[in-house]
Biopython code that builds the backbone (N, CA, C, O; Angstrom):
import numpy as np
from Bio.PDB.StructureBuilder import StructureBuilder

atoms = [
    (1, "UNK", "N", (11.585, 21.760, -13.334)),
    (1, "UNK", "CA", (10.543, 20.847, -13.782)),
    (1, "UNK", "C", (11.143, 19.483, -14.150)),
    (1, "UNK", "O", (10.608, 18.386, -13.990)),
    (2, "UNK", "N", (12.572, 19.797, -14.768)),
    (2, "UNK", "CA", (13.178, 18.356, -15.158)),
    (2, "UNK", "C", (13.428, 17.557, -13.639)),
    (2, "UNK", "O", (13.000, 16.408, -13.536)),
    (3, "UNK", "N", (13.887, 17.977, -12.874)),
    (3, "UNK", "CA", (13.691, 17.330, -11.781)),
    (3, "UNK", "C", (12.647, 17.070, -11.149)),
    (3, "UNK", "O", (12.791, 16.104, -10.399)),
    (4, "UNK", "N", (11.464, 17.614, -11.134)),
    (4, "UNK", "CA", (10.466, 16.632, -10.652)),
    (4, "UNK", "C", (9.663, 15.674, -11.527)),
    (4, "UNK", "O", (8.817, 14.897, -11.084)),
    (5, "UNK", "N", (10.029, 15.808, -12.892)),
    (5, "UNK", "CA", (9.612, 15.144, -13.823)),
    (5, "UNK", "C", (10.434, 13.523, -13.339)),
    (5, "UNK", "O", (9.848, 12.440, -13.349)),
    (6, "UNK", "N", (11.743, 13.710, -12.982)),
    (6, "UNK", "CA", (12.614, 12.415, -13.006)),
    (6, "UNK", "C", (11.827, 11.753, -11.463)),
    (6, "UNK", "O", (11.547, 10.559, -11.359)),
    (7, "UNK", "N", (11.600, 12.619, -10.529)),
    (7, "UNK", "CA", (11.916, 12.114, -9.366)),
    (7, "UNK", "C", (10.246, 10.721, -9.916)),
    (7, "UNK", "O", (10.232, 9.509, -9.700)),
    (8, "UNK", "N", (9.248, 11.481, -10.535)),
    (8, "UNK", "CA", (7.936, 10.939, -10.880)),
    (8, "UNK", "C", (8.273, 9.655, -11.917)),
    (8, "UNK", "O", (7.599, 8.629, -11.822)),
    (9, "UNK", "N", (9.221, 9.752, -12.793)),
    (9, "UNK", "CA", (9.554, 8.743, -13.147)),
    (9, "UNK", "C", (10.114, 7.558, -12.179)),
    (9, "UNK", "O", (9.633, 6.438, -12.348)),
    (10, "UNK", "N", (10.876, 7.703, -11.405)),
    (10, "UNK", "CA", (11.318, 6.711, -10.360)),
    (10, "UNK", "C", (10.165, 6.290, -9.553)),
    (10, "UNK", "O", (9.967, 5.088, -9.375)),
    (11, "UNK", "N", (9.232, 7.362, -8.947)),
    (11, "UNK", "CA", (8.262, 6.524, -8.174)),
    (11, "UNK", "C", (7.222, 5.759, -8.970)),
    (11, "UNK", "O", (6.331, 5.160, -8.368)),
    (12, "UNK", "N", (7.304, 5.749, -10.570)),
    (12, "UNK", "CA", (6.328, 4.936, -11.075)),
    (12, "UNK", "C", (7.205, 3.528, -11.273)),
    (12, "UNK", "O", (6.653, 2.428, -11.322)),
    (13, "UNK", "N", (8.680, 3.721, -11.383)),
    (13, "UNK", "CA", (9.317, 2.395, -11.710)),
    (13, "UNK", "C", (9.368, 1.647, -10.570)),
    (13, "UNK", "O", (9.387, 0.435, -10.784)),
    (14, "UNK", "N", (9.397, 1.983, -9.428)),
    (14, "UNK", "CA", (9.518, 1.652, -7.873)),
    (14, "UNK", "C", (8.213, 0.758, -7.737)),
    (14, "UNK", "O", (8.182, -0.362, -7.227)),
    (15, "UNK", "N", (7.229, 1.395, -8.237)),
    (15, "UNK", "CA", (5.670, 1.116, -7.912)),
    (15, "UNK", "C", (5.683, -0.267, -8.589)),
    (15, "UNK", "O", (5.314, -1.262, -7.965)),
    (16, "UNK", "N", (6.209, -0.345, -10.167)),
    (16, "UNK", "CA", (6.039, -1.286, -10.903)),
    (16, "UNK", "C", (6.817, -2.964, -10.378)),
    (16, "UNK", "O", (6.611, -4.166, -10.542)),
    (17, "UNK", "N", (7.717, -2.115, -9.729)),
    (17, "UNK", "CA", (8.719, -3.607, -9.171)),
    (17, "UNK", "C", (8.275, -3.779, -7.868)),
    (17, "UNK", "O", (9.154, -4.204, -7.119)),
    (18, "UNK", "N", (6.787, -3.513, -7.169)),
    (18, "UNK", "CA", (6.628, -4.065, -6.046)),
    (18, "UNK", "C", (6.465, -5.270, -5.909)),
    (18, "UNK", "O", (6.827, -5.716, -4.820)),
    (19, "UNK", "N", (5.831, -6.331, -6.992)),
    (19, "UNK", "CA", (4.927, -7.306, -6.714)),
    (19, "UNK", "C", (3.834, -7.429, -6.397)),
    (19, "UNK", "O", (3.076, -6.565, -6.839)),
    (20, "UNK", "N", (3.223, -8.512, -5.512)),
    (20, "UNK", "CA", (1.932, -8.257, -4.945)),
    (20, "UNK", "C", (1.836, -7.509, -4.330)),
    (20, "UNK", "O", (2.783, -7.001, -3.729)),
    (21, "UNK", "N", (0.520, -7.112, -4.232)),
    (21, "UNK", "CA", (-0.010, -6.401, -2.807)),
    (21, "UNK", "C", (-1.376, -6.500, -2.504)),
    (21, "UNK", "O", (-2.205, -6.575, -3.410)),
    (22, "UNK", "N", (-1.650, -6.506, -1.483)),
    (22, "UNK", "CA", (-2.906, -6.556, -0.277)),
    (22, "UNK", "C", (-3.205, -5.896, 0.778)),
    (22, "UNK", "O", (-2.500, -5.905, 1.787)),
    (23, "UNK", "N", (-4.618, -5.050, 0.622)),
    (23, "UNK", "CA", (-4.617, -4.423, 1.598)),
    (23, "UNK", "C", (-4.869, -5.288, 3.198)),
    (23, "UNK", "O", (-4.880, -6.515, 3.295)),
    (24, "UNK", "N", (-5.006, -4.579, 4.051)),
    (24, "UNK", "CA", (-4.936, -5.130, 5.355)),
    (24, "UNK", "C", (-4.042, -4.975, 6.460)),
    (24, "UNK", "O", (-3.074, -4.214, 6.480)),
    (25, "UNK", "N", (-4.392, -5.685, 7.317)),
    (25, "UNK", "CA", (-3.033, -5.958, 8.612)),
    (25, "UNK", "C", (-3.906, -7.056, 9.345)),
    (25, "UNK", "O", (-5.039, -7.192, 9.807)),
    (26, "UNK", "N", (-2.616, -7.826, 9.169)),
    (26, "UNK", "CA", (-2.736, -9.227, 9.820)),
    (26, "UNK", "C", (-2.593, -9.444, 11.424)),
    (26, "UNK", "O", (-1.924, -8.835, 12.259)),
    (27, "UNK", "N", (-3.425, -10.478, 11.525)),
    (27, "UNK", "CA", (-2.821, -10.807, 13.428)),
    (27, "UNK", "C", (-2.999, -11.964, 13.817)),
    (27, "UNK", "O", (-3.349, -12.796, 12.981)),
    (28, "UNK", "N", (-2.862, -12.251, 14.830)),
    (28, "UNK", "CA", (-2.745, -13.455, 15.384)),
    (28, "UNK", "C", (-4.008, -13.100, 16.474)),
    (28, "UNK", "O", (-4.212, -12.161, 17.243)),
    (29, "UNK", "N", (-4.711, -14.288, 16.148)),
    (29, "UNK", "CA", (-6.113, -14.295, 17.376)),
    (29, "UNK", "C", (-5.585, -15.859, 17.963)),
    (29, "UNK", "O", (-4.566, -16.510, 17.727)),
    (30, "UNK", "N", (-6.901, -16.147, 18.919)),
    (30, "UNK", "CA", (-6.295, -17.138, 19.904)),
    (30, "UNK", "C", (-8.447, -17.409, 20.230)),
    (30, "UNK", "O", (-9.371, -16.637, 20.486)),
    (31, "UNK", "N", (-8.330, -18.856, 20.022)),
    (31, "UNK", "CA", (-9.786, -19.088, 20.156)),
    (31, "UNK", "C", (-9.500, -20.559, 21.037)),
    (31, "UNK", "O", (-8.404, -21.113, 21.124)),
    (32, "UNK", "N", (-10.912, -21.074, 21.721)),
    (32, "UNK", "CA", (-10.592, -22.007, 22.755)),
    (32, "UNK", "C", (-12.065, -22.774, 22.409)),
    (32, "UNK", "O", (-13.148, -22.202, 22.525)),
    (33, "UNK", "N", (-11.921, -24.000, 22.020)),
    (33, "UNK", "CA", (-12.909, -24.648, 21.802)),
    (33, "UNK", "C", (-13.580, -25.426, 23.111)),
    (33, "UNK", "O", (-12.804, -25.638, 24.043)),
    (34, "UNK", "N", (-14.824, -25.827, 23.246)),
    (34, "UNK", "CA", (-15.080, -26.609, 24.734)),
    (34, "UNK", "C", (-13.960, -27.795, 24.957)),
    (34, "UNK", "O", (-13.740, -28.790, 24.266)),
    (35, "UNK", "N", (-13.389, -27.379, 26.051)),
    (35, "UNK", "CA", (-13.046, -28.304, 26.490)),
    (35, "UNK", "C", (-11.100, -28.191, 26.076)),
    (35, "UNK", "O", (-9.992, -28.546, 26.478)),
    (36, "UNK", "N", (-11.493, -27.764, 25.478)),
    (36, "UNK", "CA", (-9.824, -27.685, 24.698)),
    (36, "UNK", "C", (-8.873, -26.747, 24.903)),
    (36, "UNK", "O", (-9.441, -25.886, 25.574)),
    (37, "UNK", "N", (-7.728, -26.405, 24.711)),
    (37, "UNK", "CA", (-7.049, -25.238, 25.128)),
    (37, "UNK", "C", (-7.020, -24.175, 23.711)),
    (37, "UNK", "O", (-7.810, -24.294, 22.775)),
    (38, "UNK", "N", (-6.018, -23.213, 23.788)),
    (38, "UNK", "CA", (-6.522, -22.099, 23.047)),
    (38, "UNK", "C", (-5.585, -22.712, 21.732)),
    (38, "UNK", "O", (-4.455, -23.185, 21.853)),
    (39, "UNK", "N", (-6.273, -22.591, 20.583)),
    (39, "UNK", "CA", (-5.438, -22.853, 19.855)),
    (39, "UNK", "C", (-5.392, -21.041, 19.330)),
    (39, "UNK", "O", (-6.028, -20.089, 19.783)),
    (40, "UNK", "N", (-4.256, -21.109, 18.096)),
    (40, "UNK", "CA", (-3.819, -19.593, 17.067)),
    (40, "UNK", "C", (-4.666, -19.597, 16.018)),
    (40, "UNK", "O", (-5.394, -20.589, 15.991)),
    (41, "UNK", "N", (-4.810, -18.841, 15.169)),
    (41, "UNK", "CA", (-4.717, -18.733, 13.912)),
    (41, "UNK", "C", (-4.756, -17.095, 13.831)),
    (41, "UNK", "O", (-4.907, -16.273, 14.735)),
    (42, "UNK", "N", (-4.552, -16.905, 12.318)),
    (42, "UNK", "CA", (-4.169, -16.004, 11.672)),
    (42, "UNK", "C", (-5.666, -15.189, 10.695)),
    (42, "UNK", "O", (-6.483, -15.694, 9.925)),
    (43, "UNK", "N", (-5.520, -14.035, 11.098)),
    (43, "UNK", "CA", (-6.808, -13.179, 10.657)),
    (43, "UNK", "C", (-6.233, -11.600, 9.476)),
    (43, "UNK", "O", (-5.772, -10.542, 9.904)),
    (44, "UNK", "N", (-6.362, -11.794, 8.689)),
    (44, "UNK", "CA", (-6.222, -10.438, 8.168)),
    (44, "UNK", "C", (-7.595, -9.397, 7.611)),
    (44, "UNK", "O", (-8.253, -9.648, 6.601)),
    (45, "UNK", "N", (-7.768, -8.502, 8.297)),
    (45, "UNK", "CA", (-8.884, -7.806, 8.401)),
    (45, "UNK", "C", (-8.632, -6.095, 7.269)),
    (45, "UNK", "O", (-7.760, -5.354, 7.723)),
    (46, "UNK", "N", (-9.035, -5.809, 6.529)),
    (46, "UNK", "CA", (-9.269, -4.511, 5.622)),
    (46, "UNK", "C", (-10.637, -4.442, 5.129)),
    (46, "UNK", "O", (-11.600, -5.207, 5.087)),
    (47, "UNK", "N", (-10.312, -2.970, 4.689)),
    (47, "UNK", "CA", (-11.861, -2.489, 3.858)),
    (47, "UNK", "C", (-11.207, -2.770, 2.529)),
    (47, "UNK", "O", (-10.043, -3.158, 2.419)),
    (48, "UNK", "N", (-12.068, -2.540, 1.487)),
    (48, "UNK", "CA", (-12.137, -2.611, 0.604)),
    (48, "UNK", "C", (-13.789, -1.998, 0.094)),
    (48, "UNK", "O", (-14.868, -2.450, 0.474)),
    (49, "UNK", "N", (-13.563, -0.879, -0.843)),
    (49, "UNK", "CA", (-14.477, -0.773, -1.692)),
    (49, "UNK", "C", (-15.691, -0.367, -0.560)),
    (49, "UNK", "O", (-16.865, -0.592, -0.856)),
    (50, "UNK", "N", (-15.374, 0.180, 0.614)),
    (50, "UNK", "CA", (-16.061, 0.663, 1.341)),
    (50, "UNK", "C", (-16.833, -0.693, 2.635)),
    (50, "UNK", "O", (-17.555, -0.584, 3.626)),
    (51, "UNK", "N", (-16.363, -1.546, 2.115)),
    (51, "UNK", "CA", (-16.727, -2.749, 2.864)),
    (51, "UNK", "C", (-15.431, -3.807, 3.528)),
    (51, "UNK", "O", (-14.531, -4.467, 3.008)),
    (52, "UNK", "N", (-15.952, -3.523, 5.156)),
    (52, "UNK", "CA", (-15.230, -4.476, 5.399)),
    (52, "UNK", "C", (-15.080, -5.869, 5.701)),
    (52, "UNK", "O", (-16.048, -6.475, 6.160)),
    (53, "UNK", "N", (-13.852, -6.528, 5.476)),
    (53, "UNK", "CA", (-13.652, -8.127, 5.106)),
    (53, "UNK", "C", (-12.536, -8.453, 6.454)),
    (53, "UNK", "O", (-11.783, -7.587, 6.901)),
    (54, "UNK", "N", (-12.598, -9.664, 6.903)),
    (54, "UNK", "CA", (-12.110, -10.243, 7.214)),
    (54, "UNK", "C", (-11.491, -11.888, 6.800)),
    (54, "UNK", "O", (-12.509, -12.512, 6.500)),
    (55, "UNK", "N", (-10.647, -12.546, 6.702)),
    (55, "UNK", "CA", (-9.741, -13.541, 5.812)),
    (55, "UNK", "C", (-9.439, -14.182, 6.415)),
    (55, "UNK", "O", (-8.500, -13.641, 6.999)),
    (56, "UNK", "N", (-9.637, -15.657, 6.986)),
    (56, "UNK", "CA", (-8.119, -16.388, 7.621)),
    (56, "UNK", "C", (-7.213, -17.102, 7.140)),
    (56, "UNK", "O", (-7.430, -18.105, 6.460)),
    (57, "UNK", "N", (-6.121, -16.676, 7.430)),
    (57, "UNK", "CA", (-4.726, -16.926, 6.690)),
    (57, "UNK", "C", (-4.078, -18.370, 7.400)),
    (57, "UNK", "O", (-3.683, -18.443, 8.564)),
    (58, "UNK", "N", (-4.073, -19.679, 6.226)),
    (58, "UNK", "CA", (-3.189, -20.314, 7.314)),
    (58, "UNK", "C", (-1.783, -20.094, 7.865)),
    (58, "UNK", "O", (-1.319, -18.956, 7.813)),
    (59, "UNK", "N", (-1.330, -20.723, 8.196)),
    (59, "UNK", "CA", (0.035, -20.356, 9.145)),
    (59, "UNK", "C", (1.369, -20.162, 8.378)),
    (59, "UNK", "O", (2.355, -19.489, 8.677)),
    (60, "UNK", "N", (1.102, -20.976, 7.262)),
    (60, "UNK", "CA", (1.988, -21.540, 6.123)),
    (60, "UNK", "C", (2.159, -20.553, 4.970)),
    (60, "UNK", "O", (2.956, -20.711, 4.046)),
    (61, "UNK", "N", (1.244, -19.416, 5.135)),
    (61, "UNK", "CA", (0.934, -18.398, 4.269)),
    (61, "UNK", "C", (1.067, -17.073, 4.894)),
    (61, "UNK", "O", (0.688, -16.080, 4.274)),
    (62, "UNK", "N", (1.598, -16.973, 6.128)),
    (62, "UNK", "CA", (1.706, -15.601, 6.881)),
    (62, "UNK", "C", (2.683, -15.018, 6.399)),
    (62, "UNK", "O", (2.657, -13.788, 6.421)),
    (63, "UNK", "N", (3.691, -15.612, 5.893)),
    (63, "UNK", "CA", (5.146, -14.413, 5.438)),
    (63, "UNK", "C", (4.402, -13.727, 4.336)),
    (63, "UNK", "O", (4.280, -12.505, 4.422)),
    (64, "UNK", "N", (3.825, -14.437, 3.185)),
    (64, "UNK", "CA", (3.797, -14.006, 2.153)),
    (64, "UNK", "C", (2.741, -12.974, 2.145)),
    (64, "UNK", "O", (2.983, -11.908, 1.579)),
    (65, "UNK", "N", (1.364, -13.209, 2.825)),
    (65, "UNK", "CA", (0.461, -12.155, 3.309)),
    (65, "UNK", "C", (1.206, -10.851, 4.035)),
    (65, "UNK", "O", (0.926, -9.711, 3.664)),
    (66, "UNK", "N", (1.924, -11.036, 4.822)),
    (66, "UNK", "CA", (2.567, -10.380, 5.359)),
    (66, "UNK", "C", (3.768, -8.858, 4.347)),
    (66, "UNK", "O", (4.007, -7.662, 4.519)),
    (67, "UNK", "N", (4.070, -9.697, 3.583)),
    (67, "UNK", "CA", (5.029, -9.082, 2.367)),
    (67, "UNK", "C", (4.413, -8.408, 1.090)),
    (67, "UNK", "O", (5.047, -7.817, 0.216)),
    (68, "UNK", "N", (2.789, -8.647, 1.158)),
    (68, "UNK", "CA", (1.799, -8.181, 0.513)),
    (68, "UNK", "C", (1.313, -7.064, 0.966)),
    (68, "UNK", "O", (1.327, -6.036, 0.289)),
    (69, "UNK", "N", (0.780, -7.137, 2.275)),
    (69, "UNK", "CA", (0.548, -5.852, 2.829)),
    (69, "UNK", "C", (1.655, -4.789, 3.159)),
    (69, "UNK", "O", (1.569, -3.561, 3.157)),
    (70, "UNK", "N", (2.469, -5.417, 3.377)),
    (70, "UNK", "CA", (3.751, -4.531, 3.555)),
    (70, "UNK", "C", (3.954, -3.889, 1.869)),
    (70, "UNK", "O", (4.365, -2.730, 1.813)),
    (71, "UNK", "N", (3.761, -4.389, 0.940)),
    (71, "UNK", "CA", (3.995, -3.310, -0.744)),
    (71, "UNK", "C", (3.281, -2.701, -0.893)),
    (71, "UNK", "O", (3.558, -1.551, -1.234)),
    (72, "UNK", "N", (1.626, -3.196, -0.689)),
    (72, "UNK", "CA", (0.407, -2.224, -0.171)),
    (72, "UNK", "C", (0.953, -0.872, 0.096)),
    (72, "UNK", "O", (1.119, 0.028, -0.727)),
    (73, "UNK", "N", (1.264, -0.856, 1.640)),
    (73, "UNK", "CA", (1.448, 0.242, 2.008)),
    (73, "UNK", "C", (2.716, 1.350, 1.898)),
    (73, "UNK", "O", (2.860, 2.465, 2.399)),
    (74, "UNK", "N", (3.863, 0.256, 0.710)),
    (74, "UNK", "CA", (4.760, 1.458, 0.078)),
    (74, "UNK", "C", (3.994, 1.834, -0.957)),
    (74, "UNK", "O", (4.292, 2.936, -1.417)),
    (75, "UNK", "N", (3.023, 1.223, -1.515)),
    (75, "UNK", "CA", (2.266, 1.524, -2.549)),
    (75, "UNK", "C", (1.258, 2.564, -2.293)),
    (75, "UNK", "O", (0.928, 3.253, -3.258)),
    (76, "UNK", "N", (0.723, 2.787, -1.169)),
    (76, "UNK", "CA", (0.159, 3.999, -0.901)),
    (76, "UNK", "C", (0.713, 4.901, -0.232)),
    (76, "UNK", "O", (0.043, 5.903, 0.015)),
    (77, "UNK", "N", (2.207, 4.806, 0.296)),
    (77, "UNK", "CA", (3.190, 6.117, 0.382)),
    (77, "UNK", "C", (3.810, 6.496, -1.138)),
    (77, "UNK", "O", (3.956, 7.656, -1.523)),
    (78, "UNK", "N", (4.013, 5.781, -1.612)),
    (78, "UNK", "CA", (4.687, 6.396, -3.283)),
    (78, "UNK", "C", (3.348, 6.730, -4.060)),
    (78, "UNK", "O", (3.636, 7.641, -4.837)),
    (79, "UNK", "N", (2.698, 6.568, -4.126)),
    (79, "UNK", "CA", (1.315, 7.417, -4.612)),
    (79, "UNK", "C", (0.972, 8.291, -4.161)),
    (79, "UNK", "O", (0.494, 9.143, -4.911)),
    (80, "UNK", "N", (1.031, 8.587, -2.553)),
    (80, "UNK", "CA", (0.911, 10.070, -2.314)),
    (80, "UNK", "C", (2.207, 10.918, -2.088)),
    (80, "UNK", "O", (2.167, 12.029, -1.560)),
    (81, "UNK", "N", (3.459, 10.270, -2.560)),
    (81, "UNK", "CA", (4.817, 11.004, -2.746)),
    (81, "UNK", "C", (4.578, 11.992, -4.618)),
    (81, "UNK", "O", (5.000, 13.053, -5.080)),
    (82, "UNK", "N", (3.538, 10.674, -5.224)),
    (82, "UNK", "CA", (3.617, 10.888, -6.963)),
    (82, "UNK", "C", (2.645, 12.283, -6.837)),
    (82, "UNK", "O", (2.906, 13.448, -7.138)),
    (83, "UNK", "N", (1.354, 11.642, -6.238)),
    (83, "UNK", "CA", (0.453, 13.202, -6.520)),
    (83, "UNK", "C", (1.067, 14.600, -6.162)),
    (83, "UNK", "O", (1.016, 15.661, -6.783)),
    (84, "UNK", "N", (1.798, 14.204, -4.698)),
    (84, "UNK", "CA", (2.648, 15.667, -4.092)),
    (84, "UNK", "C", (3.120, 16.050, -5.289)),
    (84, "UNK", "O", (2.508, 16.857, -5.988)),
    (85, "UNK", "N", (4.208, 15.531, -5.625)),
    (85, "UNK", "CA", (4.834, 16.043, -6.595)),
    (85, "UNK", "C", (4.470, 15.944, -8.223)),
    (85, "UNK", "O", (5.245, 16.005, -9.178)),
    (86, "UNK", "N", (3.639, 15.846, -8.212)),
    (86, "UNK", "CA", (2.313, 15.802, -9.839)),
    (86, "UNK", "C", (1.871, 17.502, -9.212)),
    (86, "UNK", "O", (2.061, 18.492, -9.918)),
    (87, "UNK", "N", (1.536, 17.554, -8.421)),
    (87, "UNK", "CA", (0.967, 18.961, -7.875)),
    (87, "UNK", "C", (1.783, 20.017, -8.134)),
    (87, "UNK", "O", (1.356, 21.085, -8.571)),
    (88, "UNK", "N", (3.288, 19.727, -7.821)),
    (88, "UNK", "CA", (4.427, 20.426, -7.696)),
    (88, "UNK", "C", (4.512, 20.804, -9.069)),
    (88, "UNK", "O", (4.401, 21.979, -9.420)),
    (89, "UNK", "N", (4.691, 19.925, -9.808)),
    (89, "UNK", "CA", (5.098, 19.983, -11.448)),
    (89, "UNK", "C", (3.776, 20.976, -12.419)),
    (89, "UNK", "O", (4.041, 21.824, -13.270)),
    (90, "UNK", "N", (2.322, 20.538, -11.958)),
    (90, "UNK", "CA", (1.486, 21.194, -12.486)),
    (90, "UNK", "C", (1.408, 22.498, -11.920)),
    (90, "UNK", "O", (0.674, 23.145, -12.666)),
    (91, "UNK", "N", (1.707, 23.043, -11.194)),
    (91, "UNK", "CA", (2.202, 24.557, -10.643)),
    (91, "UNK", "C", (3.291, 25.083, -10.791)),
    (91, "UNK", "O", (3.630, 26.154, -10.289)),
    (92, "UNK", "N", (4.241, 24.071, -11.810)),
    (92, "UNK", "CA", (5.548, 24.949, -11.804)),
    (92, "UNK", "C", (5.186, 25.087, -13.705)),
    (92, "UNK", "O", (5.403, 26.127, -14.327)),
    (93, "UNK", "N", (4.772, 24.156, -14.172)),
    (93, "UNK", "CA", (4.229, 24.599, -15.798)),
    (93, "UNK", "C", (3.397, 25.351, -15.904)),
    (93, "UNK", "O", (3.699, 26.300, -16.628)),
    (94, "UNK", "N", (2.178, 25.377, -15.388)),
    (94, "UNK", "CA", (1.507, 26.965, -14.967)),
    (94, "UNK", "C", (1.909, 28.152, -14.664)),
    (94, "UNK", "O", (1.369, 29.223, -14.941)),
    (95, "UNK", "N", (3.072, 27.912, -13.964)),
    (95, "UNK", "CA", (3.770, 29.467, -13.979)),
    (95, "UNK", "C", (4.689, 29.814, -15.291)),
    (95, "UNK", "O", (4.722, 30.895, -15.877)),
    (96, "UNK", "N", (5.441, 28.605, -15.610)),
    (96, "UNK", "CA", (6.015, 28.680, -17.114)),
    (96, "UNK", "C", (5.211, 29.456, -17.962)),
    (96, "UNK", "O", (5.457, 30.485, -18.590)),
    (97, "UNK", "N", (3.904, 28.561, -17.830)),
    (97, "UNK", "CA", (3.013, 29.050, -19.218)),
    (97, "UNK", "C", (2.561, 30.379, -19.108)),
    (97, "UNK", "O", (1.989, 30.911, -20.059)),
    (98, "UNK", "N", (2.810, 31.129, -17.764)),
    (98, "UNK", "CA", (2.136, 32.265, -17.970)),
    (98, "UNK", "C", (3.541, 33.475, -17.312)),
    (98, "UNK", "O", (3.617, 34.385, -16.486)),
    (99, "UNK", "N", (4.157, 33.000, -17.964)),
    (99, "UNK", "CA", (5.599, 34.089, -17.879)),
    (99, "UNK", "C", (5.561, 35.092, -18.757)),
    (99, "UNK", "O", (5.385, 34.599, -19.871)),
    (100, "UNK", "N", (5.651, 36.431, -18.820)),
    (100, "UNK", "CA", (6.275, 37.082, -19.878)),
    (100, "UNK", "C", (7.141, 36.711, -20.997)),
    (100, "UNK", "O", (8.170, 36.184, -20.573)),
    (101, "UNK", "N", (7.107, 36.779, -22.028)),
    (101, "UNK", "CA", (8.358, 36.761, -22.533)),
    (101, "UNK", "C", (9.401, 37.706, -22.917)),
    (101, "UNK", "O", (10.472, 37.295, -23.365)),
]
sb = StructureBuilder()
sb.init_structure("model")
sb.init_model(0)
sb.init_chain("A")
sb.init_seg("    ")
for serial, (resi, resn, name, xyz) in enumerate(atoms, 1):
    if name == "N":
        sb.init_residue(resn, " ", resi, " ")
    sb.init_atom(name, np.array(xyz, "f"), 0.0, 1.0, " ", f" {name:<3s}", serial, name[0])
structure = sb.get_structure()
């Protein structure tokens, strides 16, 4: 139990030193006005709250969007690393608690 107690401590300190985060995934679209050639820009599209959004990101702001969604999604692998092993721990004190003595 002491070991999965520690490992749960690390994925909450991990969690805490991500920084930002944002859900999504970003891309690059390509639009062509009359007459004109195609210009870029930058789209980041997620749900949220059951609704989905779309964003455009200027160009000047793509790393950092980019480095947002990217903690996002260690942020929702170490949350379902924490519950696994929240699961683990509440089934191994349940068996504690109901040991013979």
């Amino acid at each position: 139990m002491k070991q999965l107690e520690q490992k749960i401590e690390r994925i909450k300190m991990t969690i805490a030193e991500l920084g930002d985060i944002r859900p999504g995934s970003l891309s690059k679209q390509w639009r062509k006005a009359k007459g004109e050639a195609y210009a870029e820009y930058w789209q980041l599209s997620y749900t949220f709250k059951g609704r989905g959004r779309t964003d455009y990101v200027p160009s000047g702001c793509v790393k950092k969007v980019k480095e947002e969604t990217e903690n996002y999604k260690k942020l929702k692998d170490l949350v379902d690393q924490w519950i696994e092993l929240s699961v683990q721990l509440s089934k191994a004190r349940i068996l504690d608690a109901t040991k013979p003595e």
